[in-house]
DOTOR-651378 format. One record per residue: residue in one letter; x, y, z of N, C-alpha, C in turn. Coordinates in pm, whole numbers, plus 50000, padded with zeros to 5 digits. Layout:
% DOTOR-651378
AXYZXYZXYZ ...
***
This chain:
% DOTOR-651378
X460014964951971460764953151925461844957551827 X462974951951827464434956051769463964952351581 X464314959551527464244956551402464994942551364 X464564933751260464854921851200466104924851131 X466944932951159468294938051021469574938851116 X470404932751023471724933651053472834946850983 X473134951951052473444964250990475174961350912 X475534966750818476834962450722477484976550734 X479024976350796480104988950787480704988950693 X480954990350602481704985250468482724997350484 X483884998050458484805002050479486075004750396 X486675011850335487375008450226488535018050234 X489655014050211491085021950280492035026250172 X492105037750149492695043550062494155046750043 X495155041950063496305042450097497515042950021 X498085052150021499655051249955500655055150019 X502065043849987503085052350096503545068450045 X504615072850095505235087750057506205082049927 X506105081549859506835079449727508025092849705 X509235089449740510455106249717510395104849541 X510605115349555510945124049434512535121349391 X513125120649270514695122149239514715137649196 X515635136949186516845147049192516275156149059 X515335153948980514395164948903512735169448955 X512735164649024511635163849118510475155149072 X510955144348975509995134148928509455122449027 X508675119649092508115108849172508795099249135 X509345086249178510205076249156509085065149130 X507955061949168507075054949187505275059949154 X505055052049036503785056448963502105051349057 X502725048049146501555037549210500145047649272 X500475059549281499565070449378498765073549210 X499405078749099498725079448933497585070748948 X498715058848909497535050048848496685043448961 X496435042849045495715035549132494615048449140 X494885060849141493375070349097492875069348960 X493655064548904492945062448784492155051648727 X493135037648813492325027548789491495024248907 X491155034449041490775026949148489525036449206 X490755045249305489745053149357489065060949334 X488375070449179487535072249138486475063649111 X486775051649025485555044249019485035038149117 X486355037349262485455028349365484445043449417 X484685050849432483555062549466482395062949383 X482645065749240481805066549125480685055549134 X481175041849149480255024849165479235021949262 X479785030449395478565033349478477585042249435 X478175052949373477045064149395475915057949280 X475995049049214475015040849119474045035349181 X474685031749314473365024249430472675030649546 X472495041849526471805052449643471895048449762 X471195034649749470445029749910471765022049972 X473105021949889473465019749994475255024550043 X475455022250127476085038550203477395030750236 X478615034850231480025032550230480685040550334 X481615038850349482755043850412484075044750301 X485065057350308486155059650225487105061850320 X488285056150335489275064550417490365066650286 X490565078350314491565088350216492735095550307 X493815093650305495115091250401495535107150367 X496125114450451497165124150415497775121850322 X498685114250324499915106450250499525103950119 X498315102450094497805100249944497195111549880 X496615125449972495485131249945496625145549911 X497815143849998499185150949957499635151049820 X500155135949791500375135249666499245136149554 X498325133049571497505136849507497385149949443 X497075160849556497355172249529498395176949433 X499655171349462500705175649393500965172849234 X499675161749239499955158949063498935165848994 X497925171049074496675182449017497165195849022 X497495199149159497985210849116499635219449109 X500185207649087501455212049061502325205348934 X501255198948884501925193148745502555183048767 X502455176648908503685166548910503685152748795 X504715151048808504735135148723505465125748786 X505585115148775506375099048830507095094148684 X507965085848733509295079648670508325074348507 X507425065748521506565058648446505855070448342 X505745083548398505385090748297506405094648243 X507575097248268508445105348221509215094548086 X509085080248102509815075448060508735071747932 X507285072947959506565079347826506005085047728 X506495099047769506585110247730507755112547627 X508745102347650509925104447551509725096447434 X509615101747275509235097847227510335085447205 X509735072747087510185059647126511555059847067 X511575068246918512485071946807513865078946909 X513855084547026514915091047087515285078347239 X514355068347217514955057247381516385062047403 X516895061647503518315056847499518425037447558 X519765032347530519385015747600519565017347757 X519415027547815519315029347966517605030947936 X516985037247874515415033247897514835028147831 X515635021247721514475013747670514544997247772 X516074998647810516424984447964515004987348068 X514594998048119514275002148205512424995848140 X512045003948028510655001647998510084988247991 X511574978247951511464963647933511074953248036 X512094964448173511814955948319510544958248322 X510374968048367508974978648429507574980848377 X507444981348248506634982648183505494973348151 X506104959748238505034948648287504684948248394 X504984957048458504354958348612502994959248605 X502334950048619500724946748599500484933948608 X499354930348661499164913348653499004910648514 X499714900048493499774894548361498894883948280 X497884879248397497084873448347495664884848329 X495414890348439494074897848460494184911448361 X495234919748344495444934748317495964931048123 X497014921048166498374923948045497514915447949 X496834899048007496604891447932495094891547834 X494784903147864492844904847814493484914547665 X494934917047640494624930347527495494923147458 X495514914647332496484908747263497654914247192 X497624925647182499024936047145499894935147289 X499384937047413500014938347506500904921847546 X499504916547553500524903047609501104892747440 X500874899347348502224897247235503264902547274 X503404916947300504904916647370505244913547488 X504724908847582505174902447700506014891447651 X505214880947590505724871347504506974874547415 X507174883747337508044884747285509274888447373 X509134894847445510484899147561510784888247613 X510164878447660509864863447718510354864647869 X511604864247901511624858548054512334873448141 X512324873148272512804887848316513994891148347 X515094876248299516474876448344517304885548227 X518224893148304519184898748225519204892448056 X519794881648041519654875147922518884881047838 X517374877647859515964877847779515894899347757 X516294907447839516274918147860517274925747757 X518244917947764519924921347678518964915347507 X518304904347503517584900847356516684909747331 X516154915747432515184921547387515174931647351 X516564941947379516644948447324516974950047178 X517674938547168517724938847030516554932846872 X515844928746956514254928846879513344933446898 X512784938346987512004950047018512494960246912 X511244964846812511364976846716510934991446797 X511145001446733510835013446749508995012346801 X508835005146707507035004846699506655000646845 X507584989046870507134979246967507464989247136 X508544994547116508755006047234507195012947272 X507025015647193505935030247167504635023847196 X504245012447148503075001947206503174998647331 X504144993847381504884991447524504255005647622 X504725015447525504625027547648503325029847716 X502325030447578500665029047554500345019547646 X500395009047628499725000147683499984998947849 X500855000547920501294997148042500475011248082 X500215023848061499435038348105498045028648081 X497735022347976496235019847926495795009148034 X496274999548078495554989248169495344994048284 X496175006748313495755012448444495125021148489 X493875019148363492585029148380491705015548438 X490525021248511489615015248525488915010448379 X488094999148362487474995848238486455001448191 X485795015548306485155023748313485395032548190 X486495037248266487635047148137487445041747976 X487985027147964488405019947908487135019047784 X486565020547817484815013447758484115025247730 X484885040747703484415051447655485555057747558 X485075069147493486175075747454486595087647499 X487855090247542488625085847426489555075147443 X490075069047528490815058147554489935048647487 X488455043447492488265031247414488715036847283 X489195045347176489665046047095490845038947093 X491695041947157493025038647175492855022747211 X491825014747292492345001347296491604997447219 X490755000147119490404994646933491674997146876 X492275004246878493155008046787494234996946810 X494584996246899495584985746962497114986246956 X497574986046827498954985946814498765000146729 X500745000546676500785006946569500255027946634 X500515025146795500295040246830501375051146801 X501015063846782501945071246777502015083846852 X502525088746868503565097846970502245107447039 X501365108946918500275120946997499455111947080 X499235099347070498325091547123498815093247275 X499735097847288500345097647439499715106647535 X499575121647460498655129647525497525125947525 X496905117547492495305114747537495245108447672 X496425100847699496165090747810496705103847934 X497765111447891497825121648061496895129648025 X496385136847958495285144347968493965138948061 X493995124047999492845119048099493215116748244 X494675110648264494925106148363495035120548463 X495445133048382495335147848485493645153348507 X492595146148405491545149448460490825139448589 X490905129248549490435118548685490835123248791 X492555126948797492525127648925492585139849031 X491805149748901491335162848939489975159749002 X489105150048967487865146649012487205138349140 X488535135149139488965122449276487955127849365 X488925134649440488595142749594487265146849592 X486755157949480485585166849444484625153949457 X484315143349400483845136549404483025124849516 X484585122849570484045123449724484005130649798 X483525141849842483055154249842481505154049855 X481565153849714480285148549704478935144749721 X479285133549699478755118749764478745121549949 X480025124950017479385128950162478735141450177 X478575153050156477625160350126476225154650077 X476005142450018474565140649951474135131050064 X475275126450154474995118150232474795102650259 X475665100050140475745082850070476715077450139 X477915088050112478875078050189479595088350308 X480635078050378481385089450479483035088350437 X483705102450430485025102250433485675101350526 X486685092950576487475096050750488835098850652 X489895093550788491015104950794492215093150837 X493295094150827493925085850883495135094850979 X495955095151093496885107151061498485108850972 X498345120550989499075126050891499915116250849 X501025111950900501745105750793501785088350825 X500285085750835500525070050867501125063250954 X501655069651077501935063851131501535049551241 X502385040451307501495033151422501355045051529 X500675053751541500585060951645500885059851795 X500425046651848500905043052001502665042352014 X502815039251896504205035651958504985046451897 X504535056551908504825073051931504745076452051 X504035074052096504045078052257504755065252300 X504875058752304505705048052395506315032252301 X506985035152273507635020852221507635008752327 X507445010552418507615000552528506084990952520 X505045000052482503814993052447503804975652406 X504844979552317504894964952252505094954252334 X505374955352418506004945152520504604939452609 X503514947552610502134940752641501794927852552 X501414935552431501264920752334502154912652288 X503654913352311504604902152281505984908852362 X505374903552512506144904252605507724902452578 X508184890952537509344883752470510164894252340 X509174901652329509924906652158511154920152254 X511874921652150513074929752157512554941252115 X513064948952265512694963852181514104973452170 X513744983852116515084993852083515195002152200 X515655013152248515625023152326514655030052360 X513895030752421512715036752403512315048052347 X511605052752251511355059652166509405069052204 X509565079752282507955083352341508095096552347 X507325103952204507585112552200505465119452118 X505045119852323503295122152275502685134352216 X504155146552219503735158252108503235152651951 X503965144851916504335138151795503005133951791 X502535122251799501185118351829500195127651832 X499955137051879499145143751880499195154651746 X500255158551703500235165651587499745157051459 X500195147251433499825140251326497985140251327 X497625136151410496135139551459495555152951409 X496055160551464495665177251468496275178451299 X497165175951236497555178751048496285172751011 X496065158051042495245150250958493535152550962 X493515163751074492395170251114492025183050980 X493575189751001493385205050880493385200350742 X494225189550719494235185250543492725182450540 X492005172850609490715173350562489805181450541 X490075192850651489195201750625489295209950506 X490635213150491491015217850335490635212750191 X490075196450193490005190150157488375188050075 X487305188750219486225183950268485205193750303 X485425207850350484945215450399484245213950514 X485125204550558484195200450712485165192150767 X485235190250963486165183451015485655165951010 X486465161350984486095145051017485985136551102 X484585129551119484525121751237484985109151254 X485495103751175486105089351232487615085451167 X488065078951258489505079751202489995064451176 X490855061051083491025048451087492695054051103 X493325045251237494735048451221495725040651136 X496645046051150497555035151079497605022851097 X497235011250996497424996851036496194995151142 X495475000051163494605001251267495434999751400 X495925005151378496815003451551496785011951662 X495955009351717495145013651882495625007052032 X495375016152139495855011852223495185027252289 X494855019252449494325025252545494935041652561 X496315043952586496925056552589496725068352458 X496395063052351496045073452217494595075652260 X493575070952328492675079852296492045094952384 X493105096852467492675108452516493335118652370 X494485116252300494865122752160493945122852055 X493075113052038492045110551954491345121851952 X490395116152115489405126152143490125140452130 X490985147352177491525160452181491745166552034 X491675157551926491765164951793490005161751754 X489235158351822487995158551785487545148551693 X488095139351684487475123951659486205121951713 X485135113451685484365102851792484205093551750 X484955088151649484905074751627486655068051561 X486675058251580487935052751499487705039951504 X488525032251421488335018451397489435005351400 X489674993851457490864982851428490634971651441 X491064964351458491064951851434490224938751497 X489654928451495488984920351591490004914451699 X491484910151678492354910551745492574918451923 X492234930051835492114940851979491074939652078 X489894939752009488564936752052488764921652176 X489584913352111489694896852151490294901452311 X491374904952295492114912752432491334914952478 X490894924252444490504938452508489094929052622 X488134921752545487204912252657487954904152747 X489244897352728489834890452776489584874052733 X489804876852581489304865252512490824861952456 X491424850252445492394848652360492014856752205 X490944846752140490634852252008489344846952011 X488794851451900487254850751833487194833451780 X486434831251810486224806151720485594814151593 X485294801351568484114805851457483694787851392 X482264782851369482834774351361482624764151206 X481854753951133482344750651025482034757350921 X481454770650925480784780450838481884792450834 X482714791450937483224803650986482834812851001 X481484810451068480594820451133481474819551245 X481064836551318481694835851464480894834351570 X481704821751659480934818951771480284829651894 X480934841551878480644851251970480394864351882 X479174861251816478314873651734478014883451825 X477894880351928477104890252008478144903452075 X479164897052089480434901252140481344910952019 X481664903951884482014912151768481104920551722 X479984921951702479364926551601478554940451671 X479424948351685479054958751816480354970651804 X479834982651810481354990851857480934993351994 X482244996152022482295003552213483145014052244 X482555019752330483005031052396484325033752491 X485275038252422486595038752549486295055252562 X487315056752710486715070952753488325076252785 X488535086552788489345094752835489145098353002 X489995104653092490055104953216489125113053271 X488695122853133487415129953158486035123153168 X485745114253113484455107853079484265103352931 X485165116252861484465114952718484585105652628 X483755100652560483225088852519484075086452322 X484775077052291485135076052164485055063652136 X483775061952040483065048051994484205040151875 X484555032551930485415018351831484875008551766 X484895007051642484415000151573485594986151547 X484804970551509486044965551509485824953751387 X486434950651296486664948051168486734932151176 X485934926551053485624911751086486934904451015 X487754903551039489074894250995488594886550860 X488054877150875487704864350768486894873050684 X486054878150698485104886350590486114893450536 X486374903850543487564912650506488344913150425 X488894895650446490334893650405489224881850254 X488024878050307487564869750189487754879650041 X487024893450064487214902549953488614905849961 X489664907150015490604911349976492384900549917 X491274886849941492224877549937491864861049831 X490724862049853489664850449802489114848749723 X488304859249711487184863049570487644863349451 X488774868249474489374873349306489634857949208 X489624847349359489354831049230488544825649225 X487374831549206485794830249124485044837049090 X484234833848998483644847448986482814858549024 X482714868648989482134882849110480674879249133 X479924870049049478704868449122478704859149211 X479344849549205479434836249300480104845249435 X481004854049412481744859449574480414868249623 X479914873249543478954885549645477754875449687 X477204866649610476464859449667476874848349776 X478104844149820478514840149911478904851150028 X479154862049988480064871050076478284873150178 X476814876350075475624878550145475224866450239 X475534856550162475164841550311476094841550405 X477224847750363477894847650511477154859350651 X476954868150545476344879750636474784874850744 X474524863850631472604861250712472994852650768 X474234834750758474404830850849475084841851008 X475444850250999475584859551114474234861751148 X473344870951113472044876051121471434859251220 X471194850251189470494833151176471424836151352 X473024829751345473604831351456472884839751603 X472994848951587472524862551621470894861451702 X470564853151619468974850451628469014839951703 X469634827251675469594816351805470074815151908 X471174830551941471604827052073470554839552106 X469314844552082468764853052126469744863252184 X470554868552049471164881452131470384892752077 X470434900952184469814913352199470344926652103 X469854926251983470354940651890469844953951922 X470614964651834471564962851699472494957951728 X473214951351570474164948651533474904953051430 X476194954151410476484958551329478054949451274 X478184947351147479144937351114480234949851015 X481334949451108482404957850990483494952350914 X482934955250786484194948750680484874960150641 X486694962550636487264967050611488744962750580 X488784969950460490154966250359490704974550332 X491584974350220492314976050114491594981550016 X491364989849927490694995449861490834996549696 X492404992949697492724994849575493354984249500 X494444978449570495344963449544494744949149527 X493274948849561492894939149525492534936649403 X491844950349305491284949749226491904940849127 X493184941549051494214934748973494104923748931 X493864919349084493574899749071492064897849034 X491264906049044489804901248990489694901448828 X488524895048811488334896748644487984912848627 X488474920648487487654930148527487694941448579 X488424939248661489004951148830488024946648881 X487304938448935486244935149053484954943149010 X484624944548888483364953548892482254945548904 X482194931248836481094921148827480834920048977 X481894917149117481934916549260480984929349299 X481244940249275481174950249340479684954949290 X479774954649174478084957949117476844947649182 X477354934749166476224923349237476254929749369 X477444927749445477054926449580476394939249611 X476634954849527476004966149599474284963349540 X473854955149466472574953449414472244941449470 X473094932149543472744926949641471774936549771 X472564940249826473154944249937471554959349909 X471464964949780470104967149811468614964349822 X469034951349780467684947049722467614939449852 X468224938749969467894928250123467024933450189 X466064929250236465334932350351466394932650473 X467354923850503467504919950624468854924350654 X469924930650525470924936950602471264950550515 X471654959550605471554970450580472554978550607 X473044990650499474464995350515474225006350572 X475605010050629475485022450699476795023050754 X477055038950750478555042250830478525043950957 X479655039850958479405045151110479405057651240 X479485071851151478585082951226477255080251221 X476595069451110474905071951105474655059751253 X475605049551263475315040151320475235044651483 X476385052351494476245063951664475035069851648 X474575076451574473795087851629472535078251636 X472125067751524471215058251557470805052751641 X472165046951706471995042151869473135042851959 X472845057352026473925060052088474465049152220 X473495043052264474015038552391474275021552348 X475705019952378476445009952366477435005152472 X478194994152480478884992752586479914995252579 X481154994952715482234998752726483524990752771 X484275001952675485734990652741486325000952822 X486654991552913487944996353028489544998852969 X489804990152901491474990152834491004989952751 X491664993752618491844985052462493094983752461 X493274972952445494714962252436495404967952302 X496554972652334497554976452197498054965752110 X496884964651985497274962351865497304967651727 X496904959251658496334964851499495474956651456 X495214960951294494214954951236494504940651218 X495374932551229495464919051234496024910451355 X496494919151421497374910551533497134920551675 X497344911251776497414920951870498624924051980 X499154927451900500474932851863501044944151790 X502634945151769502994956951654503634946951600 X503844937351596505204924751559505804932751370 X504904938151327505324938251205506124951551205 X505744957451316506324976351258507674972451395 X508194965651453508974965051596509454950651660 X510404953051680510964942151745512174927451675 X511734935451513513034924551448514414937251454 X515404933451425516634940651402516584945751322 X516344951051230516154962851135515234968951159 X514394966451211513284976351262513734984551414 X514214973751468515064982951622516024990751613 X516664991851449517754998251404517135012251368 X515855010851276515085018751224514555032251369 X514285022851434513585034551579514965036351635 X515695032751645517345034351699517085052051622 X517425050251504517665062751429516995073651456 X515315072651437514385075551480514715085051595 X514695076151668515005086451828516125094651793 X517055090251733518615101151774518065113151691 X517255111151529517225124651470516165133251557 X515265122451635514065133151690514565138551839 X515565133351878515865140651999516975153451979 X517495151651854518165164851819516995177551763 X516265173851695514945182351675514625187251793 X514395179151889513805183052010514175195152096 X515435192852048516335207652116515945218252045 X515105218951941514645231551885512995235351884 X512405222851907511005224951908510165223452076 X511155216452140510635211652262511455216252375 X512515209752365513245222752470513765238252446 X513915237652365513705249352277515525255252335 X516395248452348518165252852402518945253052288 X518305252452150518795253752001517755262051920 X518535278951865517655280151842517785282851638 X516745283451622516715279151392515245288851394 X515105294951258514205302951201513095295951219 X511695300051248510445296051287510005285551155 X510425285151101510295281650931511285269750918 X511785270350945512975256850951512785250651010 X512275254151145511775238751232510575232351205 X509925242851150508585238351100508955228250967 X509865233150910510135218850798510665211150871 X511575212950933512525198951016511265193851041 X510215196151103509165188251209508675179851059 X508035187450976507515178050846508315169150811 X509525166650804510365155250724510435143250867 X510335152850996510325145651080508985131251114 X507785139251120507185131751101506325121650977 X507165128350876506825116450753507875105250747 X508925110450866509695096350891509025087350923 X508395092551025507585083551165506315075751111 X505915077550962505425066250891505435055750901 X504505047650950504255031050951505145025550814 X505085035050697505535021750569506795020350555 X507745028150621508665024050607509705009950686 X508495012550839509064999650924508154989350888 X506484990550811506504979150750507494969350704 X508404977250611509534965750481510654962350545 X510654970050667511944968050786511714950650841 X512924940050844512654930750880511914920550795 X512134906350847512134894650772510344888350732 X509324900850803508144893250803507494900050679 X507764906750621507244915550500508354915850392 X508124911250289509204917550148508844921650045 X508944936150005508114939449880509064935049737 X510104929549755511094928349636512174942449601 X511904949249662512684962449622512544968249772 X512624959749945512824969650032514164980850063 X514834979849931515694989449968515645001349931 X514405005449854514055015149793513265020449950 X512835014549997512215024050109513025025950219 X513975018150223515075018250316515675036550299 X515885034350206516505050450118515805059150155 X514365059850122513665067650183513605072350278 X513355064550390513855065750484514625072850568 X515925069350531516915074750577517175090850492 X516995093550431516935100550306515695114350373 X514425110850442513885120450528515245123850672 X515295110850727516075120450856517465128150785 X517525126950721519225134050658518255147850672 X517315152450596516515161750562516365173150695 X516075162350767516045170750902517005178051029 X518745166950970519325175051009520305188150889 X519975185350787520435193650721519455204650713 X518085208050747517865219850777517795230450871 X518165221550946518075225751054520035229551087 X520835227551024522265232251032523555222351086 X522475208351137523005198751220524355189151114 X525485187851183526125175751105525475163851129 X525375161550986524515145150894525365136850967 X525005125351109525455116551169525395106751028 X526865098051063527225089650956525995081650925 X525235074051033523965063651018523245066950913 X522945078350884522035080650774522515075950604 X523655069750620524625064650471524555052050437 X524005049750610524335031550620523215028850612 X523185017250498521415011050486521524999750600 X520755004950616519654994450760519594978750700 X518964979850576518694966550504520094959550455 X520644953050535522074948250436521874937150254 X522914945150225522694936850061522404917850090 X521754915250045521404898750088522404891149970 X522904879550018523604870049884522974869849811 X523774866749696522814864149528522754848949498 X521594841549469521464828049450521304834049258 X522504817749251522094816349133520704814149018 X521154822048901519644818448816519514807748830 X520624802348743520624787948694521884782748755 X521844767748863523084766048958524154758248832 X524974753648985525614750848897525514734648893 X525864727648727524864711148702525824699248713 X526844704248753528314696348735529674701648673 X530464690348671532034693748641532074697448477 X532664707548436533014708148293534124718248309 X534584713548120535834717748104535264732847975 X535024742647981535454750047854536134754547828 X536274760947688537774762947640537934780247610 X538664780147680539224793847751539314801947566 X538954809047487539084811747386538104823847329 X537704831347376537114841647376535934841847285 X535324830947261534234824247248533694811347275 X532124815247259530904801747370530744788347196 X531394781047231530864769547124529474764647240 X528744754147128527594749547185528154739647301 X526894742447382527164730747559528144736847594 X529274742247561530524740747679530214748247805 X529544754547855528504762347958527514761147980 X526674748447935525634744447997525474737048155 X526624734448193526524731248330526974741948466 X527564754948332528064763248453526604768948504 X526724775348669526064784748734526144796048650 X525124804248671524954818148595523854828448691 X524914838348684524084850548808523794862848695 X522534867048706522584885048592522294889548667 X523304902548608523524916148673522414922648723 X522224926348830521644940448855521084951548745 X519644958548787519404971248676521184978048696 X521224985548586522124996048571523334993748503 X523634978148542524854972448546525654977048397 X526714977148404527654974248258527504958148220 X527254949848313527204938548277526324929348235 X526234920548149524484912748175524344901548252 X525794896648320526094882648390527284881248409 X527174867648460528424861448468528394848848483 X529374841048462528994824548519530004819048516 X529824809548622531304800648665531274783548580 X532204778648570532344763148568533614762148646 X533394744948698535384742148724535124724848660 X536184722148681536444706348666537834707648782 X538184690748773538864686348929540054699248957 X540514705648832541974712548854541184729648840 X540354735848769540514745548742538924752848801 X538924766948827537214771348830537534781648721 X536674783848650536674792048560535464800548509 X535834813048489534774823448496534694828748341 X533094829948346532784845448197532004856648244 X532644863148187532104875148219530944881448066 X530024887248088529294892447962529264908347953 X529134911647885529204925847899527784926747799 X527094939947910525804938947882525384951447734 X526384946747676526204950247488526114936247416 X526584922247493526354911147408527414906147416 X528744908147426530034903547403530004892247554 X531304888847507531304878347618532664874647641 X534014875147787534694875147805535254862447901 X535954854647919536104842047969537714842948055 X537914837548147539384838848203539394825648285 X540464821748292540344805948419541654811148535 X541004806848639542184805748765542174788348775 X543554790448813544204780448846544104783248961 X543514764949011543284767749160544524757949242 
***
């Protein structure tokens, strides 16, 4: 008789994009730092507190790269560099810069728990040019230097936080000085010396499992064939076709050796980019020695020939029997590569939901959702095992919880051991447990949410993006593949690296109107900024495209519009009201300027200009 237990994949995705370096070789972007400092150590560390019960880690090239580079190469990012300088030497190019930036943190959960910190939030007050141009001029020396502290300090785990020597530093609170700075990189260069070793570990002791993603994140299928897309959204626009299955298969075979370098052992399950699978990648899978990988319920839905999964006033799913299962796709040989497939609504509850109540109320709901499955399961007399996979985001949620999610994460793993009835496990333990499972004929090309690529293909900046794509990789090609160009064994081997950290999913993520991170032109750059790379080492003239951003500059809506007709008086100063009805736009970082703003009345429009030292300049056209 089948055991009474529902088995739990828990899953957790470790991810950062390729962050470039400027022109001193400083990282532009602090997000790979602090997210080991505030994330993926303690999410490793929090399990290993609960023995009995067993996780999954996926740890990306792309992260496990940079990683490397800040352990063992000293690297640093923009955010360190700009606090490292002591406060007494700012220039107003960084102390502008620390003012924007230096609140980058949720402001209720991170900024608002340390009252030195969210006193100066408050004091800087709003994020428009204006408030930025004031703030520089009240913001003290002291207040710089607290600023610097504090924005490094919230982005420790509370782990960190709640020992010394950093709990020194947040007793202390204000009033830090210059040496206090080395305590926080000292710690922040030991954590994330411990990262990796750590999970290490833990899979060695046999708690949890590490997978792999490949090398540089890419959607992998639509490496081999861009035309794919046209299965799941027949209608969508594609670019030129872009199918290039060496490519594909190398990223596989890198993301195979970094781990082992990594891990001391090859890795069995792979989570691809975006989870994005499709019938033609897995003879590539299997050939770099995978036997397992994982995506979306979406795919799964296809793939039976189901529109999608019901579920119904519980949002339990109506077809438990059908989700809660991996299956076997095969290569032309026979050989067998078990798919696991990810519960949408569960998933997205921890990565979207929870964080607005509190961590015992979510884990104790997140467990009744699990036994109404188990209950399900039981009245349609389906025939087990079962197995239910939740998989996320690993790091970005934490922010929005109280805490960083530790109250969530501690209940539910002391949940989750103390059950008779559901039980964790990865999924190499879950194959070898019970190998014989059923099979799919196709798996329908999607991802982890859609079954589709809609997000990485098919808007105009993204068809622009693979436009490019192809032209730099078919000039490569003449050196690696047809081999009728020939460059030092060493040069193509870099051309190929810049090549395929183009071919990164994150950059055609921000491509197009369905995703906006607020700054997609920073990856736009990127971007383009690798293929330049590749023909300049290779000896090639830099085709103009690589100058032209993909992303065009968008109009600027006013701060504040404009409220009606007025007259001011052209005189090289603001009396009170006479510009309270004009529109007002602020400048851009960098600017010489801090604004500008229009008025007219029936005869005239008339403009000021500010200059971003405080002054303020006024002119009228006659219209």
């Amino acid at each position: 008789m089948a055991e009474d237990v529902l088995y739990l994949n828990l899953m957790w995705h470790q991810h950062q994009p390729l962050y470039y370096k400027d022109e001193n070789g400083v990282y532009t972007r602090p997000w790979v730092r602090v997210h080991a400092t505030k994330d993926y150590y303690d999410m490793a560390y929090l399990v290993s507190q609960y023995p009995n019960v067993h996780v999954t880690f996926n740890l990306t090239p792309v992260l496990l790269r940079q990683l490397e580079d800040f352990v063992n190469n000293g690297a640093k990012d923009l955010y360190w560099v700009m606090t490292e300088k002591p406060a007494n030497q700012l220039s107003e190019d960084d102390k502008r810069f620390i003012l924007q930036r230096f609140f980058d943190a949720n402001w209720d959960k991170l900024i608002g728990r340390y009252p030195r910190y969210k006193e100066l939030l408050e004091k800087r007050g709003g994020t428009d040019a204006e408030a930025i141009q004031n703030a520089l001029t009240t913001f003290t020396e002291q207040d710089f230097r607290d600023l610097q502290i504090w924005w490094n300090l919230v982005w420790f785990d509370p782990m960190f936080l709640n020992q010394p020597p950093l709990k020194d530093l947040v007793e202390k609170g204000r009033n830090f000085s210059e040496e206090d700075k080395e305590i926080i990189f000292r710690e922040a260069r030991r954590i994330m010396a411990e990262t990796v070793p750590l999970h290490r570990k833990l899979q060695e002791a046999g708690q949890i499992e590490v997978t792999t993603t490949p090398y540089a994140h890419p959607i992998l299928p639509l490496l081999i064939d861009t035309n794919l897309q046209a299965k799941g959204n027949p209608g969508s626009d594609l670019p030129q076709k872009f199918s290039y299955p060496k490519d594909a298969l190398t990223h596989l075979q890198r993301s195979v050796a970094l781990y082992e370098e990594n891990f001391g052992q090859p890795p069995r399950g792979l989570w691809p980019g975006e989870g994005a699978v499709a019938q033609v990648m897995v003879p590539f899978v299997l050939r770099a020695g995978y036997s397992w990988m994982a995506t979306g319920e979406p795919v799964l839905a296809k793939s039976l020939g189901l529109d999608a999964f019901t579920r119904d006033s519980k949002e339990t799913v109506n077809q438990p029997d059908d989700l809660y299962r991996p299956y076997y796709v095969t290569n032309q040989a026979g050989d067998k590569l078990a798919v696991f497939f990810r519960d949408g609504v569960l998933s997205d509850k921890i990565g979207f939901t929870y964080s607005g109540v509190s961590g015992t109320a979510a884990a104790k709901d997140l467990i009744q959702r699990l036994e109404n499955i188990r209950a399900k399961l039981k009245e349609q007399n389906a025939e087990g095992p079962h197995v239910v996979s939740i998989i996320l985001d690993g790091e970005n949620a934490w922010e929005y919880y109280d805490n960083d999610g530790i109250e969530f994460l501690s209940t539910f793993y002391q949940l989750l051991s103390e059950s008779e009835t559901i039980r964790t496990i990865t999924p190499s333990e879950y194959i070898q447990k019970f190998p014989e499972q059923r099979m799919i004929e196709d798996l329908f090309p999607g991802a982890w949410f859609s079954p589709n690529y809609d997000t990485w293909i098919g808007e105009a900046e993204e068809n622009t993006a693979w436009d490019y794509l192809r032209q730099t990789r078919e000039v490569l090609a003449k050196y690696d593949i047809s081999k009728v160009r020939k460059a030092p064994a060493e040069k193509i081997e870099a051309a190929l690296d810049y090549m395929l950290l183009a071919e990164g999913s994150d950059w055609f993520w921000w491509y197009g109107a369905d995703q906006d991170s607020g700054q997609d032109e920073y990856f736009d750059l990127g971007f383009r900024q690798l293929l330049r790379k590749v023909f300049e080492i290779l000896g090639e003239p830099v085709p103009t495209f690589v100058d032209v951003p993909i992303i065009q500059a968008r109009p600027v809506s006013a701060e504040t519009p404009l409220q009606g007709l007025s007259t001011p008086t052209i005189d090289g100063a603001i009396a009170a009201g006479e510009w309270d009805k004009a529109a007002y736009y602020p400048a851009g970082e960098g600017s010489q300027l801090a604004g500008f703003a229009y008025a007219m009345d029936a005869n005239n429009l008339y403009m000021r200009v500010d200059a971003a030292s405080g002054g303020a300049m006024a002119r009228t056209l006659d219209t």
